[in-house]
PAZAPA-4460 file (N, C-alpha, C; in steps of 0.05 Angstrom, whole numbers, plus 32768, in hexadecimal, padded with zeros to 4 digits):
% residues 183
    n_x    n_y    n_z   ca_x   ca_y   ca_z    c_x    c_y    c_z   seq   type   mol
   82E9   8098   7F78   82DE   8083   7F88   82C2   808C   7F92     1      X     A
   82A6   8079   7F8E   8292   8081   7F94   828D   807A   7FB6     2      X     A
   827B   8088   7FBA   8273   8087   7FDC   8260   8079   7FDD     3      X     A
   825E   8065   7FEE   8245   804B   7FEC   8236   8067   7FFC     4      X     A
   8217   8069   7FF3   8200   8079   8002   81F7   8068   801C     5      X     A
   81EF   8075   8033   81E2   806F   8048   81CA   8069   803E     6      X     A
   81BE   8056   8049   819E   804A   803D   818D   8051   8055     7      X     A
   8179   8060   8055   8167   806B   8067   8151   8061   805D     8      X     A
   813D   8051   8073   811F   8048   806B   8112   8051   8075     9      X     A
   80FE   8062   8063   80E4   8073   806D   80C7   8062   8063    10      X     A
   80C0   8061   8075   809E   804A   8079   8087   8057   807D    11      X     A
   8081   805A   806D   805A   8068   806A   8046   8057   806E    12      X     A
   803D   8052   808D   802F   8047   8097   8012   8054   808E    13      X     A
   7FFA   8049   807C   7FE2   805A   8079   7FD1   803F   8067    14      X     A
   7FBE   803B   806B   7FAD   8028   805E   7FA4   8031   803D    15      X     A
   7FA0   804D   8045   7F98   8054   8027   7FAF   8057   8011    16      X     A
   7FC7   806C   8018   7FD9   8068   800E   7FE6   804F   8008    17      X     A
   7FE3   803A   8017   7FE9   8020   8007   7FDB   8019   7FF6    18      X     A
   7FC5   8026   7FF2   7FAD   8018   7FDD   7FAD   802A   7FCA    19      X     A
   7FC0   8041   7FCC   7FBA   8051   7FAF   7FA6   806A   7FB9    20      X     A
   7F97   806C   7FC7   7F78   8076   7FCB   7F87   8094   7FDF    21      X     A
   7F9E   809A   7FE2   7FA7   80AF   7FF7   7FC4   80AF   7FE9    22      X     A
   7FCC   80D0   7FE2   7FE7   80DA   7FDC   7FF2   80D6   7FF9    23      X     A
   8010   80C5   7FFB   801C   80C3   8006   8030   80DF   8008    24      X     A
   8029   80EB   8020   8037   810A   802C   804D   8107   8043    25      X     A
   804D   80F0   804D   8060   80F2   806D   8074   80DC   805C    26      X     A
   8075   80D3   8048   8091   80C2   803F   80A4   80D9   802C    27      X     A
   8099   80E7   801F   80A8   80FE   8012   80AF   8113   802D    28      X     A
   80A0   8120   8033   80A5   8132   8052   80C0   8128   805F    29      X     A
   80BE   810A   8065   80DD   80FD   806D   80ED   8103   8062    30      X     A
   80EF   80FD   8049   80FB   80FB   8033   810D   811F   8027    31      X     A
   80F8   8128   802B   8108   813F   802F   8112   8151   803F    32      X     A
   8101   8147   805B   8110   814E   807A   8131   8145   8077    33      X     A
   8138   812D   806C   8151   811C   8073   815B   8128   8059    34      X     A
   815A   8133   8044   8164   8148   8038   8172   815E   8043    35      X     A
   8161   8168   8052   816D   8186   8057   8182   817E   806F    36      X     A
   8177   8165   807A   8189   815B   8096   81A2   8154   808F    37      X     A
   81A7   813D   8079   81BD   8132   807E   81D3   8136   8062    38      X     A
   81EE   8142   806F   81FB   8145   8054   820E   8128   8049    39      X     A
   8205   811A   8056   8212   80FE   8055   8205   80EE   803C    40      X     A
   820E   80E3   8022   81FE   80DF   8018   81F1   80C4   8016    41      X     A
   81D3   80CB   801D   81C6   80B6   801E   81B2   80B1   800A    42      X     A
   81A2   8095   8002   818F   8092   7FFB   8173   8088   8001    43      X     A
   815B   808A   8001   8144   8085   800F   813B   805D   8000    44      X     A
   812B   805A   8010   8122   803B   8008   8105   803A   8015    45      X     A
   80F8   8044   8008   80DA   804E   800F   80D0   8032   800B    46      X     A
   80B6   8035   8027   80A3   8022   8024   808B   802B   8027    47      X     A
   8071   801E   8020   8051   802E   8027   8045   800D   8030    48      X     A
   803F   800E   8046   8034   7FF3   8050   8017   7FFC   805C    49      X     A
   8001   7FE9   8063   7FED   7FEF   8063   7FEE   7FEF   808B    50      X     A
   7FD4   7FF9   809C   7FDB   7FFD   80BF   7FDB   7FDF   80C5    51      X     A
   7FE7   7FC6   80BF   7FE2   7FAD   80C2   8002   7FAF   80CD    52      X     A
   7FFC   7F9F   80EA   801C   7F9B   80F7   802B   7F88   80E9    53      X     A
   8016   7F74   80D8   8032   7F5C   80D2   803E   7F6E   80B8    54      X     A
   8035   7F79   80B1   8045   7F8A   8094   8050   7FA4   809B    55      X     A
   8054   7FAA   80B3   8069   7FBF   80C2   807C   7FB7   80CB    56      X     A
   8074   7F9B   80D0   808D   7F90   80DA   80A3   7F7F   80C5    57      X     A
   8091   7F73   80B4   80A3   7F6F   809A   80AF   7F86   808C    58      X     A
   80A5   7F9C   8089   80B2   7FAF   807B   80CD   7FB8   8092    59      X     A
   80CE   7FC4   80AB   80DD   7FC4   80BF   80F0   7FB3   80AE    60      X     A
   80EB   7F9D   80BD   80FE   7F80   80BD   8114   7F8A   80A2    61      X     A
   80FA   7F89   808C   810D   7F87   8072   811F   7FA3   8072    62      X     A
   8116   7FB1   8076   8121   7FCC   8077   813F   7FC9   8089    63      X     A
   813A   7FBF   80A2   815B   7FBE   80AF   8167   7FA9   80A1    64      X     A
   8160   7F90   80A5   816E   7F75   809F   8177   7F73   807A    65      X     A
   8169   7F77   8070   8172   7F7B   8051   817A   7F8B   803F    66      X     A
   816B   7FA3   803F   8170   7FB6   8037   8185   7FCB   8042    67      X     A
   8199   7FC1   8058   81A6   7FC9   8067   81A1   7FEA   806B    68      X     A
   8189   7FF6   8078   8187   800B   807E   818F   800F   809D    69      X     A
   81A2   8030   809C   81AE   8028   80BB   8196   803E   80D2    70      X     A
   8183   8050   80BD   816C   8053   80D0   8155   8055   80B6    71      X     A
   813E   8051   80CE   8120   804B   80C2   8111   8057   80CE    72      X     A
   80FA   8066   80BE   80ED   807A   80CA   80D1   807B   80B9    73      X     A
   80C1   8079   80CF   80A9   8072   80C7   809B   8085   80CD    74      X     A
   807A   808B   80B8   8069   80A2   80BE   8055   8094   80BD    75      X     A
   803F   809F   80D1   8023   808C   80CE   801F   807B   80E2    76      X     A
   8006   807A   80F0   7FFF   8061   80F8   7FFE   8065   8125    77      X     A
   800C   807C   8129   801A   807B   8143   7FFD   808B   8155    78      X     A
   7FED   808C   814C   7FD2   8097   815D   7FC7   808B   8171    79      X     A
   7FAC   8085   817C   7FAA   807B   818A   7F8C   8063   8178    80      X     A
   7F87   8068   815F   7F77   805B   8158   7F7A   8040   8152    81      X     A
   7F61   8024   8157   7F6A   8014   8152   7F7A   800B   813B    82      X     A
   7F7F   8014   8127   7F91   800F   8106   7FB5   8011   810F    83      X     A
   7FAE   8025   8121   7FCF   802F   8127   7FDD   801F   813D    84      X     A
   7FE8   800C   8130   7FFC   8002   8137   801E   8004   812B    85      X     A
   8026   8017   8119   803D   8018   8121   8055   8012   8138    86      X     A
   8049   8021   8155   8059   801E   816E   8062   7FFD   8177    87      X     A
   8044   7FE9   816B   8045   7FD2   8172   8057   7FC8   816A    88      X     A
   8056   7FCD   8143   806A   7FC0   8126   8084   7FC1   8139    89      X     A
   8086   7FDD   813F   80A0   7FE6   8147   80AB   7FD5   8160    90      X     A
   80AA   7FD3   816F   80AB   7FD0   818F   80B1   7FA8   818A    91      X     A
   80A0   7FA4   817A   80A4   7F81   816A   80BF   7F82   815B    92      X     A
   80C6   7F8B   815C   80E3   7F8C   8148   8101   7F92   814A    93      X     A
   80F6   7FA2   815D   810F   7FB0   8171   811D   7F9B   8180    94      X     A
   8135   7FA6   8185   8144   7F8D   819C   8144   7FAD   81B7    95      X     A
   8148   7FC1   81B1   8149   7FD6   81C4   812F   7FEA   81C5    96      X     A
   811A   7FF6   81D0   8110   8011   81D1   8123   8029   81D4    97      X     A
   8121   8039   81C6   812F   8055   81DC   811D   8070   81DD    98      X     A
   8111   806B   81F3   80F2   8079   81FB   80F9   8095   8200    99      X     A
   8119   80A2   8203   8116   80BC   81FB   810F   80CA   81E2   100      X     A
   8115   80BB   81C4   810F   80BF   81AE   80E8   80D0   81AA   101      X     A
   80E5   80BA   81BE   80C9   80C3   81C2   80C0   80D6   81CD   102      X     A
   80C7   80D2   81EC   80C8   80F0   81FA   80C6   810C   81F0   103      X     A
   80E1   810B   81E1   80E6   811D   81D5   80D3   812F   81BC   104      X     A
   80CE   8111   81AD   80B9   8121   819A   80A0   8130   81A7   105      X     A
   808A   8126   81BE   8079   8128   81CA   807D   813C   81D0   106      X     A
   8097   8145   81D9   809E   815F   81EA   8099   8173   81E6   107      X     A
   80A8   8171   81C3   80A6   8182   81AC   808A   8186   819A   108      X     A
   807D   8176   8193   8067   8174   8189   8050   817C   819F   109      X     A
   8050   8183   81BC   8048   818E   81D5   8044   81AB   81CF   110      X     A
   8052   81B0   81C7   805E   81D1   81BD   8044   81DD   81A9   111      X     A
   8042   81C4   8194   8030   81D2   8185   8013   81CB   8188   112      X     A
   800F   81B5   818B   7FEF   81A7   8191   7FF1   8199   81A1   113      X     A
   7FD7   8199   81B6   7FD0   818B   81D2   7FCF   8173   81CC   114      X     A
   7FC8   816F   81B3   7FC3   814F   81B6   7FCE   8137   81AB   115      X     A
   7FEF   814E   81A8   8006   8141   81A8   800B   8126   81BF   116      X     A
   7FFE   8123   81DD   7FFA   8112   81ED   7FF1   80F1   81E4   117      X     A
   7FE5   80F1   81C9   7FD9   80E3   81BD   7FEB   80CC   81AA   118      X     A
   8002   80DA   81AB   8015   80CF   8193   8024   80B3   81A4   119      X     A
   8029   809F   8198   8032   808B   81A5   804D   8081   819F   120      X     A
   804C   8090   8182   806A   8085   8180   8080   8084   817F   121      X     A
   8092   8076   8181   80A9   8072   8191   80C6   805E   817D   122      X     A
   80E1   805D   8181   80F1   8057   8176   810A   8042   8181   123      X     A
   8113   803A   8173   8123   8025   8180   813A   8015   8166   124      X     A
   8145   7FFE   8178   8164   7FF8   816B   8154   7FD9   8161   125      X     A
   815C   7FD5   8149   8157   7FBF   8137   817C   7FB6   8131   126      X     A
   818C   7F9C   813A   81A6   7F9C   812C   81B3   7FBB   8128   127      X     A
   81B5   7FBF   8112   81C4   7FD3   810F   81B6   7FF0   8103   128      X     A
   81A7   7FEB   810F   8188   8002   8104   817B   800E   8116   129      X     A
   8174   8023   8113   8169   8039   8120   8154   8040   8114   130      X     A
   8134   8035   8120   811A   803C   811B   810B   8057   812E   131      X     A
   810A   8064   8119   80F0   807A   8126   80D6   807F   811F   132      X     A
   80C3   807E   8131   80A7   8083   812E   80A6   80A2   8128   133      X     A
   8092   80AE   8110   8095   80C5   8109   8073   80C6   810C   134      X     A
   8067   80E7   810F   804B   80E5   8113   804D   80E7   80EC   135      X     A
   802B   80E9   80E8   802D   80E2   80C4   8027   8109   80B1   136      X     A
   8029   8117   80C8   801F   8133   80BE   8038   813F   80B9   137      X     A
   803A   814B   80A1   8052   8152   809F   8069   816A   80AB   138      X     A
   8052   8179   80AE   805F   8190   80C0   8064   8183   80E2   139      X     A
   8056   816D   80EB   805B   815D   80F7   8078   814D   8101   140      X     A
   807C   8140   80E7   8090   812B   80DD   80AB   813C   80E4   141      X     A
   80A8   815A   80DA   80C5   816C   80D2   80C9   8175   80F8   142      X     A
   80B6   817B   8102   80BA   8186   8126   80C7   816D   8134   143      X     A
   80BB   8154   812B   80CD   8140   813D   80E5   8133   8136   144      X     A
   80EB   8131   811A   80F9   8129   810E   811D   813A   8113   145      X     A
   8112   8158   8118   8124   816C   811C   8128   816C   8138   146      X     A
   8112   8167   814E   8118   8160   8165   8128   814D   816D   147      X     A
   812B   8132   8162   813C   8121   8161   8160   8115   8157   148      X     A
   8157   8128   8142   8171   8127   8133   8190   8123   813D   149      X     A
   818A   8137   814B   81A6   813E   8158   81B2   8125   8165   150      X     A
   819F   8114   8173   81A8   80FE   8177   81AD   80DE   8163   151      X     A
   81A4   80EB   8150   81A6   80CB   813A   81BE   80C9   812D   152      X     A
   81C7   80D5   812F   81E3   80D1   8120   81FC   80BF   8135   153      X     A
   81F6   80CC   8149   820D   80BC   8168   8203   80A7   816C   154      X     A
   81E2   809A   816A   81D6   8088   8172   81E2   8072   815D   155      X     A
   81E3   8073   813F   81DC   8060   8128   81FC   8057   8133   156      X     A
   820F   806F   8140   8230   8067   8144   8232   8053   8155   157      X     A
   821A   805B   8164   8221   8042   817E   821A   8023   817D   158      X     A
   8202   8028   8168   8204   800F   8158   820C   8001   813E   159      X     A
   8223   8008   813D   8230   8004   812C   8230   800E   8110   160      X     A
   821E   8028   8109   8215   802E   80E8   822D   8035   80E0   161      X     A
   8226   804D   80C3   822E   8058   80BA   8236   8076   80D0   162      X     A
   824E   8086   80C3   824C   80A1   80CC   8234   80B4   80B7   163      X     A
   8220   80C5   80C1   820F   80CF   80C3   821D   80ED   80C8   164      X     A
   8218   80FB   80B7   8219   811F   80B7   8213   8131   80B1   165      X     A
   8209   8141   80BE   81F9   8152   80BA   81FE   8170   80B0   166      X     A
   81E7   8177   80A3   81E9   8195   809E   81E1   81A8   80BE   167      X     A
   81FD   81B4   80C2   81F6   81BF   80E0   81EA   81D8   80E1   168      X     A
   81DD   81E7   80CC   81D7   81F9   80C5   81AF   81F1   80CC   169      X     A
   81B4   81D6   80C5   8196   81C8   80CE   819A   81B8   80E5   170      X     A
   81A1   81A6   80E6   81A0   8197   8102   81C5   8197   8102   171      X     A
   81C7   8195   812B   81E7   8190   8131   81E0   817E   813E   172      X     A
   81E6   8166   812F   81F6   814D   813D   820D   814D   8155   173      X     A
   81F4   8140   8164   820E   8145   8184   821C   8123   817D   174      X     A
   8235   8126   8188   8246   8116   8187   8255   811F   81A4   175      X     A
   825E   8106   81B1   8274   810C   81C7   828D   8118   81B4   176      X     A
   82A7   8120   81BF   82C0   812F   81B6   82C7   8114   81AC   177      X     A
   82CB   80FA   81B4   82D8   80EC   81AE   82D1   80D9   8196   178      X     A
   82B1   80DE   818C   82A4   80D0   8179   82A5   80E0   815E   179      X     A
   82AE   8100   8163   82AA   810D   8145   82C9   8107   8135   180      X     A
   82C2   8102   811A   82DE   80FD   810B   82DE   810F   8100   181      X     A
   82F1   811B   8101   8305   812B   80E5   830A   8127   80D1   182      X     A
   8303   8143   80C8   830E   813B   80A7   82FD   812D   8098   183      X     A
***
């Protein structure tokens, strides 16, 4: 009997990379962050959209609602320049924020550069989906992505996803006693 895959949508927010004119680096970076992360097997549903909010937010949209992905994770766009609107795409789409997601990264990315202060973005509950804002640098992408983790697997439970599992050797998925299954 085959195992239907978890569908994970990673979104490469970058004007050039949509145009061909820039190697897309923070959609693979994901791509193989959530490799080493998750032993659950999933598959990716990549998108490259240009810094334009109405096509962040259609890709979003399509990404939860159709393509039934139960999280989405986006690189690009979360700075403070006028182009970067990701946080907006995002924040338009959402039915929930959850502004620790964010916290947290800032906290972490604090650690290594000052001007980590700068980063804006942030994650939240779409239906049955779990969006995160990722910065677009890749050694970047892997500090917050790892900072977060631990919590995305209990989160996608609470909204109804898939079970999500991890390699604990890389990230440990916290779970209350009463949410981890056996076996």
């Amino acid at each position: 009997m085959s195992e239907e895959k978890v569908r994970i949508g990673i979104v490469t927010v970058s004007d050039r990379a949509s145009r061909g004119e820039y190697e897309d680096l923070g959609g693979p970076a994901i791509r193989e962050e959530m490799g080493r992360i998750l032993t659950t097997p999933w598959e990716p549903v990549a998108r490259v959209v240009p810094d334009e909010q109405s096509e962040i937010e259609a890709a979003l949209r399509d990404l939860c609602d159709s393509e039934g992905c139960c999280l989405v994770v986006t690189t690009g766009g979360t700075g403070p320049a006028p182009r970067d609107v990701t946080p907006e795409a995002t924040e338009a789409v959402c039915d929930k924020i959850l502004d620790g997601f964010a916290e947290q990264m800032r906290a972490v990315s604090l650690k290594v550069v000052p001007t980590a202060i700068l980063s804006r973005q942030i994650a939240g509950i779409r239906g049955r989906s779990l969006i995160i804002n990722l910065p677009g640098k890749p050694s970047a992408i892997a500090d917050c992505l790892y900072a977060v983790f631990p919590a995305v697997p209990y989160c996608i439970d609470l909204i109804e996803g898939p079970y999500l599992e991890t390699d604990e050797a890389v990230v440990k998925a916290f779970r209350p006693k009463h949410a981890v299954r056996k076996g």
